[in-house]
C-alpha positions in Angstrom: 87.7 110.6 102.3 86.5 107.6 104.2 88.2 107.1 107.6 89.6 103.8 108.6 90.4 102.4 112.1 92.2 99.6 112.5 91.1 96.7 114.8 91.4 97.5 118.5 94.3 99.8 118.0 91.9 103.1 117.9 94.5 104.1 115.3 92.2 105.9 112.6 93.2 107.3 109.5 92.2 108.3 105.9 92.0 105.0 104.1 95.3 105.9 102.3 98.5 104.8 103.0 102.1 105.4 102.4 103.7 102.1 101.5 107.8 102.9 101.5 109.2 100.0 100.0 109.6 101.7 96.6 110.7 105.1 98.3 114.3 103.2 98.8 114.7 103.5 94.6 115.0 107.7 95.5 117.1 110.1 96.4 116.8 110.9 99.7 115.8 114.4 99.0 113.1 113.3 96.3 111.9 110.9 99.3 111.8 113.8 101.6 109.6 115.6 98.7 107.2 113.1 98.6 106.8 112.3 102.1 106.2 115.9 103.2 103.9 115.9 100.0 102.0 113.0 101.6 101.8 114.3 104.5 100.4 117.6 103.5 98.1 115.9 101.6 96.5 114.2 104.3 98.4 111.0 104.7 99.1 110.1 108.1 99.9 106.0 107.5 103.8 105.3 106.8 104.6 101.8 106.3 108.4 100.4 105.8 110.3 97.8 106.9 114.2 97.1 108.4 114.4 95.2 105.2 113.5 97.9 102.3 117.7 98.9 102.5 117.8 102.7 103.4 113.4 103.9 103.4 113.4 103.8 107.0 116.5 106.3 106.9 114.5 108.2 104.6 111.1 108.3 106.8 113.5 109.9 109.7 115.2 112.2 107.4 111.8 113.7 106.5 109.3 113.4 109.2 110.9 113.2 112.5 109.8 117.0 112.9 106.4 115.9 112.7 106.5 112.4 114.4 103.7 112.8 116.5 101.5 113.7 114.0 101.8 110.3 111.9 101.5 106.6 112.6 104.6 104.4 111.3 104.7 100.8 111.0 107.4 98.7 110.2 108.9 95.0 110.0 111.6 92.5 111.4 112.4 89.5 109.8 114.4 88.5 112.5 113.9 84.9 113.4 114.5 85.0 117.1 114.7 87.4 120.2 118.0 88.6 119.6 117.9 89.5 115.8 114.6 91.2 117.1 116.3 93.7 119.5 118.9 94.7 116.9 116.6 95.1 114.2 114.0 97.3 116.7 116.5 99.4 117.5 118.1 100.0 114.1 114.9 100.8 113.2 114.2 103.5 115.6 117.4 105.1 115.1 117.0 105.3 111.5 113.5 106.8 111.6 114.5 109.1 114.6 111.7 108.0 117.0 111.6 106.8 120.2 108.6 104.2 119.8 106.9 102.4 116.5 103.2 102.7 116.8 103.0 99.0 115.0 105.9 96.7 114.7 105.5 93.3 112.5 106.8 90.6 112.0 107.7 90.0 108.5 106.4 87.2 106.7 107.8 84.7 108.9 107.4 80.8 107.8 105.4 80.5 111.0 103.4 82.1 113.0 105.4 83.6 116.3 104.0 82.1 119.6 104.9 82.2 123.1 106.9 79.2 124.2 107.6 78.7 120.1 111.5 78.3 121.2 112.5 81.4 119.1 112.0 84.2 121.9 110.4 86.6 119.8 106.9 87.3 120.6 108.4 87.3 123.8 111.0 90.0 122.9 107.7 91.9 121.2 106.3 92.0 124.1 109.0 93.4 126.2 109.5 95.7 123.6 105.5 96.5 124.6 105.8 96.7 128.0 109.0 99.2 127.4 107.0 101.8 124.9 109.2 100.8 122.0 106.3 99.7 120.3 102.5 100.1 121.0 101.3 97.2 118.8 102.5 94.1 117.6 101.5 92.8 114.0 102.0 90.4 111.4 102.4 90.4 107.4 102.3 87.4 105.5 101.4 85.9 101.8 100.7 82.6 103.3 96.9 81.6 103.8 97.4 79.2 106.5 100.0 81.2 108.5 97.9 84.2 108.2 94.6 82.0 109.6 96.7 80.9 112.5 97.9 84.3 113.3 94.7 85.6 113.2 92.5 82.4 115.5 95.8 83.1 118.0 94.5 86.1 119.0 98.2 87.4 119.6 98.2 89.9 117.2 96.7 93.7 116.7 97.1 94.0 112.6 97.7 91.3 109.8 99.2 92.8 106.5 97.6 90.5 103.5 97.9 90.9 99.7 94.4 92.2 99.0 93.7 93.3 95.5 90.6 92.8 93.0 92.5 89.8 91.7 91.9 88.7 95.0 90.3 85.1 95.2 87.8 83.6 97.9 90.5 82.4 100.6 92.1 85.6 100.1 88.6 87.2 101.3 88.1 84.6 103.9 91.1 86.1 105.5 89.5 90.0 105.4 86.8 88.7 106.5 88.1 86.9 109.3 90.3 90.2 110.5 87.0 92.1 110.3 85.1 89.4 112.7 88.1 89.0 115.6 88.4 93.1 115.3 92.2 92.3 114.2 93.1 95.4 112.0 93.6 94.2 108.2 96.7 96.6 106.3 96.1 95.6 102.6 99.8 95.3 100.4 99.8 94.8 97.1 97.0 96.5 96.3 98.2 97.5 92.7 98.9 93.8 92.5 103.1 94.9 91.9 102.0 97.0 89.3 99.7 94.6 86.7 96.4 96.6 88.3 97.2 99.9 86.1 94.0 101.5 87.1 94.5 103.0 90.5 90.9 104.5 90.9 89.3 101.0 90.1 91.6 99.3 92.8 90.7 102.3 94.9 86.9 102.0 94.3 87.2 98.0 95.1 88.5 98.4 98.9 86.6 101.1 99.3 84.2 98.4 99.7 85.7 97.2 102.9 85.2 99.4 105.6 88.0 97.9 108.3 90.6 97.9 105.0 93.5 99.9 104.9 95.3 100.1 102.0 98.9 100.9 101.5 100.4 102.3 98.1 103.8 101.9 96.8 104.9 105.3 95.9 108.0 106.5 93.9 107.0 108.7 91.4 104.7 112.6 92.3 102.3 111.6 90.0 101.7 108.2 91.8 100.8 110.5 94.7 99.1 113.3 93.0 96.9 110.5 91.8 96.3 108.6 95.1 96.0 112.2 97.1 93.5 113.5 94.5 91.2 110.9 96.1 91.2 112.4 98.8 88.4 114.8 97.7 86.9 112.0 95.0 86.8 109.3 96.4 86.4 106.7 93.9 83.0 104.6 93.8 82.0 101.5 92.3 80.5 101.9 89.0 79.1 99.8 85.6 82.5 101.3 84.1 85.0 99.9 87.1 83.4 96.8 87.8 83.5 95.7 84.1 86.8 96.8 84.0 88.1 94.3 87.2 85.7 91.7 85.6 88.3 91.6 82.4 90.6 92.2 84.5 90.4 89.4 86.5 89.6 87.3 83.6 93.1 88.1 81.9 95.2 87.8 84.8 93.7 84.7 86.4 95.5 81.5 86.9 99.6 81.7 87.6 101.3 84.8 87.5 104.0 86.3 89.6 102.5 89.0 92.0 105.8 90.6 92.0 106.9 89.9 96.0 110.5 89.6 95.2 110.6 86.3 98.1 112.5 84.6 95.3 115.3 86.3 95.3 118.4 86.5 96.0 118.9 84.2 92.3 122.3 82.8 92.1 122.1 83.1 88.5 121.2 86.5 88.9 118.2 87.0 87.2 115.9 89.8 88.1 112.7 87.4 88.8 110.0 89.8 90.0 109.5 91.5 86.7 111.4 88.9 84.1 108.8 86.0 85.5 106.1 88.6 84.6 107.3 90.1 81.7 104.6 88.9 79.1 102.2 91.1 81.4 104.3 94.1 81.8 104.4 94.1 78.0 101.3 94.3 77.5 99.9 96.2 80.2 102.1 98.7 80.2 104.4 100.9 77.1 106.3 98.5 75.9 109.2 100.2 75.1 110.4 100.8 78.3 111.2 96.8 78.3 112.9 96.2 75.1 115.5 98.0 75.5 119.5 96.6 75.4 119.3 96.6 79.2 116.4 94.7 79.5 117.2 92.4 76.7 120.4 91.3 78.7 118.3 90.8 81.7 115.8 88.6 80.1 118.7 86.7 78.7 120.2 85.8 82.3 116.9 83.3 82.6 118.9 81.4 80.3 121.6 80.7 83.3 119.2 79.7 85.3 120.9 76.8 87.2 117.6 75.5 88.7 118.6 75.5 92.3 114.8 75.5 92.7 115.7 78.3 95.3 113.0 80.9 93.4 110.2 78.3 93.4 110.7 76.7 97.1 110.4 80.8 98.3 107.3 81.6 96.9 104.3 82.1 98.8 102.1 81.3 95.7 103.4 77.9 94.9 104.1 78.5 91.2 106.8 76.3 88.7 109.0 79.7 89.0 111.2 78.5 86.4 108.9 77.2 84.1 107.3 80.9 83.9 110.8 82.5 83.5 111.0 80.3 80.4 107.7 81.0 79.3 108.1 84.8 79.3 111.8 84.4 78.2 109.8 82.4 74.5 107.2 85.7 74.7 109.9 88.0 75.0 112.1 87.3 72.0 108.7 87.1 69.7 108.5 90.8 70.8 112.4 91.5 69.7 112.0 90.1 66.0 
């Protein structure tokens, strides 16, 4: 499998990655299964985040015997200095480690400066110069935030949405990483789960050399998959490239990528998936999503108080309630 290093870290690893968010829906002895399957398998790159409830927890609970042997990253979304310290060192005790090789800031409405008022590139900094953490990064799903971050020169990683539905701006922003030697962490590379085809959205960043990608695993035959590539690697071929060309035709234009920046609703409707759920039908077994369960979730769009809360969040701009009520008219053609 391909190597990858990222930016001027020097920190070089299979282009695979572990992304943890998912790993919080598990046991923590099914997390500690796949992990050490991972990492067996050649996986070296953990991502999580002080936000993704208890995967940091997880991360220590399986891998702190072999902490020197893997990179972790992870996320604050504190907005100043001192929500940055408590955060830093919850995060630390949870994943039983004495330093985080790169610490972000998570997909802050602005790009953390020195002198910015809020004290925390300032407090990253410190945390630097102390051997908490030995880089400091960035994620975002904003284009001009992640353009600033990157011209600032401030930062060692960016974490961007990267996917074959990706559009030109979103590839001005790999390709800018690539140019400033700012290493480029790819989320969403499954697109939330609407790319179905893991070796096609394998064989696309393969294509970028300076890309790291970072799964979403919760399930052993996620990871069998994305390990098996470690010996077959996928390529670009006739067969994958028409496949992400009708791809991309079917799922351009406004759709939920499945973030979950919407949320918390006050009406409590489970956004991420209901605002998508025309896609999940038909992309995936249906089944799955028409059950009684489901049906009374997709039923909660109809207490939708429009608060506008969902639609002011997201990073994408889209009428968020005027595609819960879309897929809410979809959904019930598929109940009759």
């Amino acid at each position: 499998m391909p190597k990858v290093t990222l930016g001027k870290t020097g920190i070089t690893v299979d282009k695979n990655g572990f992304g943890a968010l998912p790993i919080q829906r598990v046991s923590f002895d099914e997390a500690k299964k796949l992990f050490r399957k991972a990492y067996e398998g050649g996986m070296t790159f953990f991502d999580t985040a002080r936000s993704y409830s208890d995967s940091e927890e997880k991360i220590g609970y399986a891998m702190s015997d072999v902490r020197h042997h893997i990179f972790l990253a992870s996320k604050t979304p504190s907005k100043d200095g001192d929500g940055f310290w408590k955060d830093l060192d919850t995060s630390l005790r949870m994943m039983k480690t004495d330093y985080i090789d790169i610490y972000q800031f998570h997909n802050p409405d602005f790009c953390p400066k020195p002198g910015d008022g809020t004290g925390l590139y300032e407090a990253a900094l410190e945390a630097k110069k102390q051997g908490k953490i030995r880089f400091i990064g960035i994620t975002n799903h904003r284009l001009h935030i992640a353009k600033e971050a990157i011209a600032s020169g401030l930062y060692d990683t960016m974490q961007f949405p990267f996917c074959y539905l990706a559009t030109e701006k979103d590839l001005e922003i790999v390709n800018l990483c690539k140019e400033k030697q700012m290493g480029f962490i790819a989320m969403k590379a499954l697109s939330g789960g609407l790319i179905t085809n893991a070796k096609a959205a394998a064989a696309f960043i393969g294509q970028y050399d300076h890309v790291l990608p970072i799964w979403g695993i919760q399930r052993e035959k996620e990871l069998d998959e994305f390990l098996s590539f470690v010996d077959n690697q996928p390529q670009m071929t006739e067969e994958i490239a028409a496949l992400i060309s009708k791809d991309k035709k079917d799922l351009s234009g406004n759709f939920c990528r499945g973030c979950g920046y919407c949320l918390p609703c006050p009406a409590q409707i489970e956004i991420p998936n209901s605002a998508r759920m025309s896609l999940l039908l038909r992309r995936m077994p249906s089944a799955p999503y028409l059950t009684p369960e489901w049906q009374e979730k997709m039923s909660r769009i109809e207490n939708c108080i429009h608060c506008n809360h969902c639609s002011d969040h997201c990073p994408y701009g889209l009428d968020t309630p005027k595609l819960l009520r879309e897929n809410l008219e979809d959904y019930q053609t598929f109940l009759k």
